[in-house]
C-alpha positions as CSV (number, residue, x, y, z in Angstrom):
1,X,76.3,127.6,95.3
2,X,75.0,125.0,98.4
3,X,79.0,123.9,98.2
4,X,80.5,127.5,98.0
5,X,77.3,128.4,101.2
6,X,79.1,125.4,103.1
7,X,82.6,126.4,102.6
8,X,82.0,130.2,103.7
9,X,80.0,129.2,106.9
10,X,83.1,125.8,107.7
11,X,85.5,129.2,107.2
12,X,83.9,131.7,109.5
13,X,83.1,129.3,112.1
14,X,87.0,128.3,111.8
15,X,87.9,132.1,112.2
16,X,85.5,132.5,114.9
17,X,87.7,130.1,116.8
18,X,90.4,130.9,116.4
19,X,89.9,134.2,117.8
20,X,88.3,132.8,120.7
21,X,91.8,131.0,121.2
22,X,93.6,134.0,120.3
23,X,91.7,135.9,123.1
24,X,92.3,133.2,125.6
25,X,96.1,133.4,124.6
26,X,96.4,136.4,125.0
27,X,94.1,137.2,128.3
28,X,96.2,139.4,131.1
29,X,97.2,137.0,133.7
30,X,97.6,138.2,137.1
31,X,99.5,137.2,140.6
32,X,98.4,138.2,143.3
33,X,101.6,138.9,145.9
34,X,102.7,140.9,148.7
35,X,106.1,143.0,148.7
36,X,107.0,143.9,152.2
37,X,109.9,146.5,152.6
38,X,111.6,147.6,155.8
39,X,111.7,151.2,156.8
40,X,114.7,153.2,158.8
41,X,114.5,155.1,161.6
42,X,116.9,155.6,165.0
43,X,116.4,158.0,167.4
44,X,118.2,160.0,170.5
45,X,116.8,160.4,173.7
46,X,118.9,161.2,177.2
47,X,120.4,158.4,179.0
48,X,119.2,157.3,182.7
49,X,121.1,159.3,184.2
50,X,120.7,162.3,181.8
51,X,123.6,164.1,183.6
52,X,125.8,163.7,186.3
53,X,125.3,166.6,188.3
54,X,122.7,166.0,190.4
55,X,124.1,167.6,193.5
56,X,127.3,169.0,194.9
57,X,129.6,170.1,191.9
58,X,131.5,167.4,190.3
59,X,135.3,168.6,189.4
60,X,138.8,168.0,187.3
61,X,141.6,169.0,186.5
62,X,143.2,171.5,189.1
63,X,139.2,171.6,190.7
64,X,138.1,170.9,194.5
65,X,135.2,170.9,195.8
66,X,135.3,169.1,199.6
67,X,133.1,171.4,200.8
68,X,130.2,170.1,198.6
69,X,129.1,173.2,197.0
70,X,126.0,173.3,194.1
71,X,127.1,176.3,192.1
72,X,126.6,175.2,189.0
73,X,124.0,172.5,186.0
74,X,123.2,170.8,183.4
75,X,121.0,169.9,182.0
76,X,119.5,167.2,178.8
77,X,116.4,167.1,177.0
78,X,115.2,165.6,174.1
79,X,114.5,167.1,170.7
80,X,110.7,167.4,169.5
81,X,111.2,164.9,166.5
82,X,113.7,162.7,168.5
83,X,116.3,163.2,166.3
84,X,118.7,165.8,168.6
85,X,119.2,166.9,172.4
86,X,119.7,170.0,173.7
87,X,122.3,170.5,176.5
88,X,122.8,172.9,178.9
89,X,125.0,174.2,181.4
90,X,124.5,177.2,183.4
91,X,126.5,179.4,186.1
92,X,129.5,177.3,184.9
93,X,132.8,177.8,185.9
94,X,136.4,176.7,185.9
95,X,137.1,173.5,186.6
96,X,133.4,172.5,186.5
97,X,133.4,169.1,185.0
98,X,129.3,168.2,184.1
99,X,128.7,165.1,182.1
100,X,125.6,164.1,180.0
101,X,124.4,160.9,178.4
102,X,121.9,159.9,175.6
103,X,120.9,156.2,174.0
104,X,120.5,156.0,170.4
105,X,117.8,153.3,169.4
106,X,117.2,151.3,166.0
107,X,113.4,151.7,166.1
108,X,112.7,150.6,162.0
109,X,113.3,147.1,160.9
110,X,116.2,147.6,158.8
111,X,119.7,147.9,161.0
112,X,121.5,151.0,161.0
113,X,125.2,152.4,161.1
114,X,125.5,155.5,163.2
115,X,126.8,158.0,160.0
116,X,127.3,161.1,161.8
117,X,127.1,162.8,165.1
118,X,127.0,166.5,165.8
119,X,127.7,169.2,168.4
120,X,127.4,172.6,168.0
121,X,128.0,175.3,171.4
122,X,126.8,178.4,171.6
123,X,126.8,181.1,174.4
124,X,129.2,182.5,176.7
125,X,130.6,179.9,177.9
126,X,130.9,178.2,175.1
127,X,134.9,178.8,174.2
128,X,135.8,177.1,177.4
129,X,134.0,173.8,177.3
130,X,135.7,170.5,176.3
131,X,135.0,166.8,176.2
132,X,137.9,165.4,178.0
133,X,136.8,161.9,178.2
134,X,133.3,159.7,176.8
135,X,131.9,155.9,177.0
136,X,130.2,153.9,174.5
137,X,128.2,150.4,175.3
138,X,126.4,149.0,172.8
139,X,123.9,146.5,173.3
140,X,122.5,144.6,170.0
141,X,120.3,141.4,169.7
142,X,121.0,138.6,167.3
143,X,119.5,139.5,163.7
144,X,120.2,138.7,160.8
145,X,122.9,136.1,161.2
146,X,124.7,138.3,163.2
147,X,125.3,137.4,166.8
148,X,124.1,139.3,169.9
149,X,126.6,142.0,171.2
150,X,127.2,143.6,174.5
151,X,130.2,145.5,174.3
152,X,131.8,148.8,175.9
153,X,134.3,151.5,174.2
154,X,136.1,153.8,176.4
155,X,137.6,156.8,175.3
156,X,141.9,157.0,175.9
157,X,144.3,160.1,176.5
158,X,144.9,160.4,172.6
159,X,141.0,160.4,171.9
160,X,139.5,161.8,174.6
161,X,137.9,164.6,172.8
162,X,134.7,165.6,170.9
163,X,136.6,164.1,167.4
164,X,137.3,161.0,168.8
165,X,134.1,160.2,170.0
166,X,132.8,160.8,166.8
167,X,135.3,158.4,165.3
168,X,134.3,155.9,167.4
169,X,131.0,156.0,166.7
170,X,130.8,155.9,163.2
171,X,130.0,153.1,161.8
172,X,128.8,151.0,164.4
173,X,125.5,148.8,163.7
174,X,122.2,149.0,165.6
175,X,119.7,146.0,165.4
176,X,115.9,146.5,165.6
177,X,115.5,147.2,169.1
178,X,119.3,147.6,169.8
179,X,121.1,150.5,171.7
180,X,124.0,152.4,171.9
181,X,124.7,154.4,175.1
182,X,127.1,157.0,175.4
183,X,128.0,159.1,178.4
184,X,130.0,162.4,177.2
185,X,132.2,164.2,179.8
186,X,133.0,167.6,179.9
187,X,135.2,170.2,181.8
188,X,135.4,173.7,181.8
189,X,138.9,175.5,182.0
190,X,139.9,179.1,183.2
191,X,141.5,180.1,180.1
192,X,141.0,178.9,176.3
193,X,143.6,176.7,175.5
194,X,144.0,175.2,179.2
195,X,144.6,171.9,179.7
196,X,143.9,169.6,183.2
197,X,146.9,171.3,184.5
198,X,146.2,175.0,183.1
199,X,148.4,177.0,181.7
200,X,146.3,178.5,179.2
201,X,147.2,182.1,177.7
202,X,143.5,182.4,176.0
203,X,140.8,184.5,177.2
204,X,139.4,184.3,180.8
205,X,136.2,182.1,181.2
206,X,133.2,184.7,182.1
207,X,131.1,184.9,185.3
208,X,127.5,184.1,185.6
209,X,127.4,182.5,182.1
210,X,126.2,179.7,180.3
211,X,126.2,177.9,176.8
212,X,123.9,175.7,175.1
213,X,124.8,172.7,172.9
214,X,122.6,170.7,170.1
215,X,123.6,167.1,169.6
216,X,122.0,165.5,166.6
217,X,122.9,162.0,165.0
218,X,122.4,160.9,161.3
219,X,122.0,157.0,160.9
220,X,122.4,155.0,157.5
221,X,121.1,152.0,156.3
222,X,123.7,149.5,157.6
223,X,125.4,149.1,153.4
224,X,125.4,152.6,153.0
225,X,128.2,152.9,155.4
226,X,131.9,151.6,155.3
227,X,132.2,149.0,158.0
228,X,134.7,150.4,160.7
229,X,138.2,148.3,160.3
C-alpha cells in the first residue's frame, strides 16, 4: 500500500507538470507592430490666373477687338469637396475666345495617375463653345525612385480639342505634393459647326446668353492605371 501511495502521488505530480509545460507551450504569444498604409486623394482647384479675361475681350478666329471692348466673362470656381470646378461664361458671343485654368494636386501619400477628366456644358450657349487649344505642365518631386519632373505638353492642330486634352492627360503620375497645371482655351463660333475661318451652316449662336460647364477629375492609384506609351 505505502509503495502503491508513492507511485500514485510520483504519477500526479508527473502529470501536474506536464500540464504546466503543456500550458507554457501552448500560451498565445503576441507582437506588438505597427502597419502604416498610405491613403489617396488629388484634388482640383483654379489655376493663378483662374481665367484669362480679366479685361478687354480676348478674340480668334475671324474676331477683333482693337477698340478694347469688355462685353463679355468667365469665370472659375472651385467645387465644395474639391473634386470639380464650375465654369462660366456669360454675354458670350462669336468669336469670343475665354480661357480658364485649374491645378490638380496629389494631396495623400500614395502617387496618383490622373484616370479621367470630365466636361459637361449646359445653357444657351453651350452648342457653340469649343476648346481649340490647351497646356499641360507638370511639376513632380523625386519619390519613390523616380526622378523629379518639370515638364510642359502643348496641345497641336490635330489635338486641339476637349478629346485630346483628355488623352493627354490620362495617365500621367502625380507625387505627394506634385502638380499638374493645365490652362484650357476656348472660342466661341457664330454657327455650330464653324471653324477659325467660319463657314458653319448650323444654328446661329444666341444673344445675351450664357453656358455653364462642370469639370471634374477621377485619379487612380498610380498601378491601377496603364502607364501612357
Amino acid at each position: 500500500m505505502k509503495k502503491t501511495a508513492i507511485i500514485c502521488v510520483v504519477s500526479m505530480l508527473c502529470l501536474a507538470l506536464m500540464g504546466f509545460g503543456f500550458a507554457r507551450w501552448s500560451d498565445t504569444v503576441t507582437y506588438g507592430a505597427t502597419v502604416a498604409t498610405g491613403n489617396v486623394a488629388a484634388t482640383i482647384a483654379p489655376g493663378s490666373p483662374a481665367v484669362n479675361d480679366l479685361g478687354a475681350d480676348p478674340q480668334w478666329g475671324l474676331g477683333v477687338n482693337s477698340e478694347g471692348k469688355n462685353v463679355a466673362s468667365i469665370t472659375c470656381v472651385q467645387g465644395s469637396d474639391l473634386k470639380n470646378l464650375t465654369v462660366t461664361v456669360l454675354n458670350g458671343y462669336p468669336w469670343y475666345a475665354p480661357a480658364y485654368s485649374f491645378v490638380i494636386t496629389s494631396t495623400g501619400t500614395v502617387p496618383v495617375k490622373v484616370d479621367t477628366i470630365t466636361s459637361t456644358w449646359s445653357g444657351a450657349l453651350a452648342p457653340f463653345i469649343n476648346t481649340i487649344g490647351w497646356s499641360i505642365h507638370v511639376v513632380n518631386p523625386e519619390s519613390n525612385g523616380l526622378l523629379a519632373v518639370d515638364k510642359t505638353i502643348t496641345s497641336s492642330t490635330s489635338n486641339a480639342d476637349w478629346a485630346g486634352l483628355t488623352a493627354a492627360l490620362y495617365g500621367i503620375q502625380i507625387h505627394q505634393g506634385g502638380t499638374v497645371a493645365v490652362t484650357v482655351d476656348l472660342g466661341i463660333t457664330e454657327n455650330v459647326g464653324d471653324t477659325a475661318a467660319g463657314g458653319g451652316t448650323g444654328a446661329l449662336c444666341p444673344m445675351l446668353s450664357s453656358a455653364t460647364d462642370n469639370v471634374s477629375i477621377h485619379c487612380s492609384q498610380w498601378n491601377e492605371i496603364v502607364p501612357q506609351p
